[in-house]
C-alpha positions in Angstrom: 73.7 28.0 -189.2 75.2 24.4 -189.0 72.7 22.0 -188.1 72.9 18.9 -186.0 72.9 15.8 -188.2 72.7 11.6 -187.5 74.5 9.4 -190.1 74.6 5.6 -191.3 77.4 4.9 -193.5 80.1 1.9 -194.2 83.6 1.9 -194.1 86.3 0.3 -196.2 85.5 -3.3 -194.0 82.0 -2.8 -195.1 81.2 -2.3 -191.7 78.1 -0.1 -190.5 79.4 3.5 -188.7 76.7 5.7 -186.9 76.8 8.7 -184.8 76.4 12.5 -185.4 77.8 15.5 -187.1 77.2 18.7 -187.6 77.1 20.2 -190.8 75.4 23.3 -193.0 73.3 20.9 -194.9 73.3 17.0 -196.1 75.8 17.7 -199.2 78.0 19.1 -196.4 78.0 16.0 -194.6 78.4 13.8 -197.0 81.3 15.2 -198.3 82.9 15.6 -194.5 81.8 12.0 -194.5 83.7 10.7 -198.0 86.5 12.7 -197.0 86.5 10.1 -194.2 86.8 7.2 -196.3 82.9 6.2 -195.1 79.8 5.9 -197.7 76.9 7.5 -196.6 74.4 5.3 -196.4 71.5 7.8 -194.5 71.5 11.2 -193.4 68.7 12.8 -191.3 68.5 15.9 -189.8 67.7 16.1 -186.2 64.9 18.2 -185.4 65.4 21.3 -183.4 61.6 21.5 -181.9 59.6 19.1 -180.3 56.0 19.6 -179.5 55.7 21.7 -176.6 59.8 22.4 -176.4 61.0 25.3 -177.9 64.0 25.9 -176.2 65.5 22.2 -175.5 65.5 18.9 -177.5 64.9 15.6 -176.1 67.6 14.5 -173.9 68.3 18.4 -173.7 68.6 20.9 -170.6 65.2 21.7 -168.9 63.5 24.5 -169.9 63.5 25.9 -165.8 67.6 25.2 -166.0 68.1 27.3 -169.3 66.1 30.4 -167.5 68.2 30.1 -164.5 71.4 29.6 -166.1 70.2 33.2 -168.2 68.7 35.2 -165.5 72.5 34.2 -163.0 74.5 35.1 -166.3 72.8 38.0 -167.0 73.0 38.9 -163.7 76.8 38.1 -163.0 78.0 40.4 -166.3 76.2 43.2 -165.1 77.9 42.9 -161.0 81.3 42.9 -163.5 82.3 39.1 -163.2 84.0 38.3 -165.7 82.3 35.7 -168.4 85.0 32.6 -167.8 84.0 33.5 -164.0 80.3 33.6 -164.9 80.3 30.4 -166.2 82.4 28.8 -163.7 79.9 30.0 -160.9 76.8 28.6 -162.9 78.5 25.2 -164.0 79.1 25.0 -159.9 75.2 24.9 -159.5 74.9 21.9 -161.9 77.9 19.8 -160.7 77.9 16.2 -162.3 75.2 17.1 -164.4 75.3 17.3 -168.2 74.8 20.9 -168.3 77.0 21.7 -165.6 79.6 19.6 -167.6 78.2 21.8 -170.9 79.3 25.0 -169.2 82.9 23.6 -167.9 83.4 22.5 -171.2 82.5 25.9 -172.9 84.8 28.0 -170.5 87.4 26.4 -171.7 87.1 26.8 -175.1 86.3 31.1 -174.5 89.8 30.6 -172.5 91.4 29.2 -175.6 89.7 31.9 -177.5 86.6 31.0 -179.0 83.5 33.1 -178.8 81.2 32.2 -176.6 78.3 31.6 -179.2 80.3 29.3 -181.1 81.4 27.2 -177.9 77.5 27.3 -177.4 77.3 25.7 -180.8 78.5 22.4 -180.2 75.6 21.5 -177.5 72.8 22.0 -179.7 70.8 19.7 -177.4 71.0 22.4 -174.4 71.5 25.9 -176.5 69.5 26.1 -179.4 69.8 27.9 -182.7 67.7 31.0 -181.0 70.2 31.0 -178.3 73.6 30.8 -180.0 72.3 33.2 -183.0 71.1 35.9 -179.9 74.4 35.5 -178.4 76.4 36.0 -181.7 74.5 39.4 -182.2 74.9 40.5 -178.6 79.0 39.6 -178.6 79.0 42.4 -181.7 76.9 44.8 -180.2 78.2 44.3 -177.0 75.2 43.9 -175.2 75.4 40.9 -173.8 73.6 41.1 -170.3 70.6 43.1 -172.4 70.1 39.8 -174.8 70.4 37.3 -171.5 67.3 39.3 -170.3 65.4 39.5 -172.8 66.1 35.5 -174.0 64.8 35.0 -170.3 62.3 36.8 -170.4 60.9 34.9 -174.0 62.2 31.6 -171.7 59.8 32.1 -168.5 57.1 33.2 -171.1 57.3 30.1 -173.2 57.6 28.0 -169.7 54.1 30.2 -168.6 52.1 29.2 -172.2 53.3 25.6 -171.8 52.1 25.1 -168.3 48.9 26.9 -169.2 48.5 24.3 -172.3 49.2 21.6 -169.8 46.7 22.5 -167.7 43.7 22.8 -170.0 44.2 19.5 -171.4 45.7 18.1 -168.0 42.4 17.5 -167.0 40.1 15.6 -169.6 43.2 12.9 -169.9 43.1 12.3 -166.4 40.0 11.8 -166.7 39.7 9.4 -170.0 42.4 7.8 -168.3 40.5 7.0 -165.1 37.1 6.2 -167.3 39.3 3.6 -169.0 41.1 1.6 -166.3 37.7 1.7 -164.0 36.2 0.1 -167.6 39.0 -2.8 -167.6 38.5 -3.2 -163.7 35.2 -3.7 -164.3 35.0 -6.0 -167.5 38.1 -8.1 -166.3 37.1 -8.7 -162.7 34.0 -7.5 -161.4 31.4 -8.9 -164.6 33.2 -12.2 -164.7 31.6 -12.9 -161.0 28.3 -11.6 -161.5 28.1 -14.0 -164.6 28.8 -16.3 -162.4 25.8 -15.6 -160.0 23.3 -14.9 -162.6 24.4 -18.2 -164.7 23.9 -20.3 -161.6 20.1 -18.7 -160.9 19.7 -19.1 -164.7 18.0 -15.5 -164.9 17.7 -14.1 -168.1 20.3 -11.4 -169.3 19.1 -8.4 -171.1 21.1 -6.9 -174.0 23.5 -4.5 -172.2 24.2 -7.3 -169.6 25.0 -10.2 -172.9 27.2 -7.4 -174.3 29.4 -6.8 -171.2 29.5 -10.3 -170.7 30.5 -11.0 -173.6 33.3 -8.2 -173.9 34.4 -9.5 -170.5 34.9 -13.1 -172.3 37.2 -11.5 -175.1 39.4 -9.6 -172.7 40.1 -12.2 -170.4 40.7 -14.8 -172.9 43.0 -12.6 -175.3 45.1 -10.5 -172.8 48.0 -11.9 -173.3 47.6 -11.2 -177.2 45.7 -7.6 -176.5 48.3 -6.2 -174.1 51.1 -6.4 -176.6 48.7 -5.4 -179.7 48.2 -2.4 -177.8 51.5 -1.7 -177.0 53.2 -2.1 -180.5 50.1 -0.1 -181.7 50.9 2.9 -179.7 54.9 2.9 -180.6 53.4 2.6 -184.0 51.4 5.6 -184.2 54.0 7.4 -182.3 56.5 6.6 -185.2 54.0 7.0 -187.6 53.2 11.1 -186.8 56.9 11.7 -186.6 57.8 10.4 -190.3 58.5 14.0 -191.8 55.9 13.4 -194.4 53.1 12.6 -192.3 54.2 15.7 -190.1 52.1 18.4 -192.6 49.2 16.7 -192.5 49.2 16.1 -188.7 50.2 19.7 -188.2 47.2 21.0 -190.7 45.0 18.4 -188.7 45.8 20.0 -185.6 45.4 23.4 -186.6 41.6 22.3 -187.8 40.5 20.5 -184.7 37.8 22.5 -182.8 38.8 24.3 -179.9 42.4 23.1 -179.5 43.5 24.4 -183.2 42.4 27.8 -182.2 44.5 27.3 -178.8 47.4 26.0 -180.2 47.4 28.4 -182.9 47.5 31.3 -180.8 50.4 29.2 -178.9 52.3 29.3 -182.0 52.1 33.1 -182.5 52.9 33.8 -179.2 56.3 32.1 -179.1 56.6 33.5 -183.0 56.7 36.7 -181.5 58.5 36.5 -178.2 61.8 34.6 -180.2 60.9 37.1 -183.3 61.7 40.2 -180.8 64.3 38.6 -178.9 65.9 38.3 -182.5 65.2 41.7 -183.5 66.1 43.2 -180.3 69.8 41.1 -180.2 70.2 43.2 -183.8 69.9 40.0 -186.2 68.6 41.3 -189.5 65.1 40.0 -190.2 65.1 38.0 -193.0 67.7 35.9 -190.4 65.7 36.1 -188.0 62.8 34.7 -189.7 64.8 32.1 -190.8 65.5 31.0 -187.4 62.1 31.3 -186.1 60.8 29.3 -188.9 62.7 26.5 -187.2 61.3 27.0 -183.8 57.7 27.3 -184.0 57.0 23.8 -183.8 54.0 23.3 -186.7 55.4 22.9 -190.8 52.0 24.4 -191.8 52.9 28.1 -190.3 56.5 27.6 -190.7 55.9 27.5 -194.4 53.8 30.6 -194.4 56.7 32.4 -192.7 58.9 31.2 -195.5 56.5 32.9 -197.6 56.7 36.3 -195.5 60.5 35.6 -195.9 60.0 35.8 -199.7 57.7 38.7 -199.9 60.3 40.7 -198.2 63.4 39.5 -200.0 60.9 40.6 -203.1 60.1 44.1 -201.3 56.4 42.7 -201.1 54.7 44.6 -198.1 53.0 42.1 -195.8 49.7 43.0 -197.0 50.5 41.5 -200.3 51.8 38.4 -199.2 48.7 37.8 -196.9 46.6 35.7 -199.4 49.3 33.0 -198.6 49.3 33.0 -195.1 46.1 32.0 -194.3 46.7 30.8 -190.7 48.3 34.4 -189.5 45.8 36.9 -187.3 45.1 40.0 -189.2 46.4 41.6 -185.7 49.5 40.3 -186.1 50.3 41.4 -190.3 48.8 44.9 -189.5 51.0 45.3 -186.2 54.1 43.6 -188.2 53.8 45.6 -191.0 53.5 48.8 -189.0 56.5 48.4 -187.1 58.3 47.3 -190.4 57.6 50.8 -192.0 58.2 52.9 -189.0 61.5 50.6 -187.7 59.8 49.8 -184.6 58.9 46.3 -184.8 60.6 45.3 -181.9 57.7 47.1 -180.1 55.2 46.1 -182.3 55.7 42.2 -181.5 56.5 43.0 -177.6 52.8 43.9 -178.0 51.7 41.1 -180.5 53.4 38.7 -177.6 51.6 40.1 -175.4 48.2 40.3 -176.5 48.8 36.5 -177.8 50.0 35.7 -173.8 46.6 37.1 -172.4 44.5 34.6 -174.9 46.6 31.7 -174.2 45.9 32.2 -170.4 41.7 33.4 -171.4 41.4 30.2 -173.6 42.9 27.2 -171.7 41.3 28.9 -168.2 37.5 28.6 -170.6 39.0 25.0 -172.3 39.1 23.5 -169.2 35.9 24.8 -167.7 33.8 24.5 -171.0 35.0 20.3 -171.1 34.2 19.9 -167.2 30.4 19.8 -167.8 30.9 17.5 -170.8 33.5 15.2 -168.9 31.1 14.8 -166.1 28.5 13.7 -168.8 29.8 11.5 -170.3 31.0 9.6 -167.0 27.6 9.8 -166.0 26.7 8.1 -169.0 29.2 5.3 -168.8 28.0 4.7 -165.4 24.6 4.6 -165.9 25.6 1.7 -168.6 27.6 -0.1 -166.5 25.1 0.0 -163.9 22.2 -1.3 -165.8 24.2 -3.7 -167.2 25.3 -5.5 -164.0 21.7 -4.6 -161.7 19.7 -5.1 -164.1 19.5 -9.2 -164.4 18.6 -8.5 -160.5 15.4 -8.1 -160.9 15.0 -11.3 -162.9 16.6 -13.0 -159.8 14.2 -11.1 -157.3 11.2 -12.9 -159.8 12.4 -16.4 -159.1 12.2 -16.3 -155.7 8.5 -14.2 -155.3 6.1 -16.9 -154.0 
């Protein structure tokens, strides 16, 4: 399937070109481009996942728009309305938005007599590959309002596991959050003035006290060259984890860190299994399938060990063979898979890998968040206990001065 690609290259002027294309791979498009008169200069694939987004990009549709504009077409083919209707009707519900515009734009090319999955095609930002390739399958089988349903279904589900994920970690960032601007309240303002009052009693400061003081001192007399450190430091590491080699490591270091690499794993193979058997189920042959999904499941580490299912089948390795190199899959899931691959229901088999993988999502972020509340409220304890120390403390000194 053509991918969505961004391009620097210089014309005959020796001027710099940019913008987008669409092409099977980087050979294609730098032919299309040469054919153009322009010289590539650099070619980079646009990424079709972004943490947390499986079925929109950045700048894409939102995930809540995609399941309406499902569950109305799905339900407008079966009343009988015909699909240039459909979309009409839809588009109406998103007027003068991009996607409304989207869905204008693709009823006119089905009127001219393109498929629908192909008109799809050309707004990968708002149908992705899972999408258009579910689609394509469903326009041959003919079962088009079946495959909305079910790509709805796998929508709302992937909505569900995101807003569970949200909410288990919603709650110790609020909360480092607060514990950081009440620190920089208190070391930029509030020390400062007790300083002040102890330096004018000359009462002697005990260690905690010296340190906030002095801490204090540096943040007040380097804001101006802190507050933009920090900012170029964060659009650094941001740009930093996106580089596509740093991307393996990051995505092995997620899948190790304590508590949240179990959780995120198990988000992985839950949306590996909903898209898998909305692929299945649309009648796309499975080493296509996999091929998609390998795209979609948002972590290089697991994508590469589907690659390596890929393989073992193309080879006419059972899964069981091809286990010692996919570490990172549950043994649930290769003795399910590999059931319904010999008996030629898998489409069952991952309905019940989803949703066995849906039920620990919801079981681990709901004991996540109450296993980190007792910690959290710890470890604000502790910072307040410094803090107060740190500023009461010299009291007593002052209380000593002034005893008869």
């Amino acid at each position: 399937m053509p991918s969505q690609y961004t391009y620097k290259a210089r014309d005959r002027r020796g001027e710099l070109v940019t913008g987008e294309i669409r092409g099977e791979n980087r050979e294609a498009v730098q032919s299309h481009l040469e054919a153009l008169d322009l010289m590539p200069v650099a070619i980079d694939r646009e990424s079709s996942f972004s943490l947390g987004a499986l079925f929109g990009r950045k700048h894409g549709a939102r995930l809540e728009d995609l399941i309406l504009v499902t569950r109305k077409m799905a339900t407008l083919y079966r009343a009988g309305v015909a699909i240039l209707r459909s979309l009409e009707i839809v588009a109406e519900q998103y007027e003068d938005e991009p996607l409304g515009d989207a869905l204008l734009d693709i009823r006119d090319r089905v009127e001219r007599g393109e498929s629908l999955s192909a008109s799809m095609e050309e707004y990968p930002h708002l149908f992705p590959p899972v999408f258009v390739s579910s689609i394509k399958a469903a326009e041959v089988s003919g079962q088009l309002d079946t495959v909305l349903e079910r790509l709805g279904t796998a929508l709302e589900q992937e909505l569900v596991t995101r807003e569970e994920v949200k909410r288990a970690i919603r709650y110790p960032i609020m909360v480092i959050v607060a514990i950081t601007v009440a620190f920089f309240v208190l070391t930029t303002f509030v020390v400062p003035k007790f300083a002040k009052f102890y330096s004018a009693y000359g009462a002697q400061l005990p260690t905690p006290t010296r340190i906030l003081i002095a801490l204090s001192d540096f943040i007040t007399g380097n804001w101006y060259f802190l507050i933009p450190a920090i900012a170029v430091a964060v659009w650094g590491v941001f740009k930093f984890v996106k580089l596509p080699a740093v991307k393996p490591y990051l995505d092995r270091l997620i899948l190790r860190t304590p508590v949240f690499g179990t959780l995120f794993l198990k988000v992985i193979f839950s949306r590996f299994s909903h898209v898998l058997g909305v692929l299945i189920a649309s009648g796309i042959p499975i080493l296509k399938s996999l091929q998609i999904v390998r795209e979609t499941v948002g972590n290089t580490v697991v994508a590469k060990e589907i690659e390596y299912f890929e393989e073992g089948l193309h080879e006419g390795r059972s899964l069981y063979e091809s286990r010692s190199r996919m570490p990172h899959f549950p043994r649930l899931v290769v003795s399910l898979m590999q059931i319904g691959l010999e008996s030629g229901s898998l489409e069952i088999t991952l309905r019940e890998v989803a949703a066995f993988f849906d039920r620990e999502v919801l079981y681990d972020s709901r004991r996540l968040t109450a296993a980190l509340e007792p910690i959290l409220i710890v470890i604000i304890g502790a910072m307040i206990t410094v803090l107060a120390l740190a500023i009461f403390l010299p009291m007593w000194n002052i209380i000593s001065i002034f005893r008869p």
